[in-house]
N, C-alpha and C positions, 0 to 999 in steps of 0.2 A: 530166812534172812529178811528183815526190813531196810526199805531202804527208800533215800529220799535224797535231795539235790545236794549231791557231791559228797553224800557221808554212806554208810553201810553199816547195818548190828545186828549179828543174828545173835538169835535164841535157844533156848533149851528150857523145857517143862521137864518134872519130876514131884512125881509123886509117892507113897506108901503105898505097899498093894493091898488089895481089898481085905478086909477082916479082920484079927486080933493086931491092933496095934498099927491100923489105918491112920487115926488119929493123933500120931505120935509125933509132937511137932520138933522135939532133938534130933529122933529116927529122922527127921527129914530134913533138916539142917547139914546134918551129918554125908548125907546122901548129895546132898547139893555142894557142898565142902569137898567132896572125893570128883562128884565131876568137874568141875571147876579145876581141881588141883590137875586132874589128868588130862586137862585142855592146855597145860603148858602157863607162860606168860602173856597172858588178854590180860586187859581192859574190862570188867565188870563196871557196866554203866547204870545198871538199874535191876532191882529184884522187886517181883512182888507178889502178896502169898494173898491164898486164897480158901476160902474155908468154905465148903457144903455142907448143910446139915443134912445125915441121912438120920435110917431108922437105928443106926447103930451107934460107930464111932464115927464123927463127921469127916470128910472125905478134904485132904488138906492139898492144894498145889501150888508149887513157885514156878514161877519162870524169871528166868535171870536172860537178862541183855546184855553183852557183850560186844567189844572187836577185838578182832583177834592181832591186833598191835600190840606190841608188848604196853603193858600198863607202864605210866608214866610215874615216877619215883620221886 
């Protein structure tokens, strides 16, 4: 959880795992869509991805920022 004067937003990383289809950046949309959807009604305040080059398929992660107040409509 991050947190700062009078506000609170935690976090979650997610990545592919290592090897055939590490690099798979739907695979991992998809993956972030499922936990998101089973955290209920948050607040998604901010995502942002991140790409390593390896020797193979490059190595992808998001992490998404959230609070867990229900999202405002």
């Amino acid at each position: 959880m991050v947190s700062g004067a009078g506000w609170a937003v935690r976090t979650f990383s997610r990545s592919n795992p290592a090897g055939d289809g590490q690099g798979d950046v739907a695979a991992l949309l998809r993956r972030i869509a499922d936990t998101i959807e089973s955290l209920g009604d948050v607040d998604v305040r901010d995502i942002t991805f991140c790409s390593e080059v390896t020797g193979a398929e490059d190595d992808l992660t998001m992490t998404v920022y959230y609070d867990d107040q229900p999202r405002r409509r």
